[in-house]
N, C-alpha and C positions, 0 to 999 in steps of 0.2 A: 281270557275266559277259559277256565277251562273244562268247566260243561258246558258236554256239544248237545247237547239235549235241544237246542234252540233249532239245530240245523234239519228236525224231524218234525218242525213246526208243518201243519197241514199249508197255514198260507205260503209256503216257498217250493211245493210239489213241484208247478211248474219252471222253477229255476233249475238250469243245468247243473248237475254236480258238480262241475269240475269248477264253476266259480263260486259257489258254496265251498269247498275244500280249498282256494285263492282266499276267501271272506276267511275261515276258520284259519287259515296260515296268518293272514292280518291281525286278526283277534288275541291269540297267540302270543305275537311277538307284541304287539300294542299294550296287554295287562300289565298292570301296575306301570306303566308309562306316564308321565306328565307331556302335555302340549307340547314343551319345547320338544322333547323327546319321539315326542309323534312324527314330526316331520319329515325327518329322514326316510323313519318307514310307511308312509303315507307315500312319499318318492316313490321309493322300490315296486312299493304293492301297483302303482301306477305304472310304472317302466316294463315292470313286468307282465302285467294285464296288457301293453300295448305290444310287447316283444311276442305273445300266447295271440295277437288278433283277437282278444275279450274284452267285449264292450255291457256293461249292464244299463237295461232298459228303464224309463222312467218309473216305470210301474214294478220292477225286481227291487230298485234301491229302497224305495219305499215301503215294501213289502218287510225285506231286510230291516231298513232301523226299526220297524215297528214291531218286529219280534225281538229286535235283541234291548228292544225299550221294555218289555213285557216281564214287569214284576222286578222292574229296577224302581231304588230309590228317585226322588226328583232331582239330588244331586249326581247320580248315575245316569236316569236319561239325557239330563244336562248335558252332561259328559260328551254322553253321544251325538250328541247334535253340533255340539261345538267338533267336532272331529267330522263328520260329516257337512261343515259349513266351512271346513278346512278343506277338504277334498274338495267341495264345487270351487275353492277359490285356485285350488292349485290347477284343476281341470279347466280354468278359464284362461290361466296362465301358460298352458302347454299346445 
């Protein structure tokens, strides 16, 4: 993604910058990605949120895909969900 424009969304006020700018470094290295290719950095972005002590709350993630869902195609939200149903399974895994 590389308009941050999403990250000035009202619903994510109360999200910390600094995992917004973790979310925005994800985004980043993830565009133009395929699944398999997700993985790796799916890894990292995890390794590293736990190595930073950053945990995101039920109510931040949600918050998060539903802005970065906002004015995507249905093959684009798609996308994201399946990337996000990637992450709860590796988060269940660790």
């Amino acid at each position: 993604m590389s308009d941050e424009s999403w990250m000035n969304d009202p619903s994510l006020a109360g999200i910390d910058p600094a995992k917004l700018q973790m979310l925005l470094s994800f985004t980043q290295q993830a565009q133009g990605k395929n699944q398999n290719e997700l993985l790796p950095i799916l890894m990292a972005a995890a390794s590293q949120s736990k190595k930073n002590k950053m945990s995101f709350q039920p109510s931040e993630i949600e918050a998060i895909i539903n802005v970065l869902k906002t004015g995507k195609s249905p093959q684009e939200a798609q996308k994201i969900d399946r990337m996000w149903a990637i992450m709860k399974q590796f988060g269940r895994m660790g």
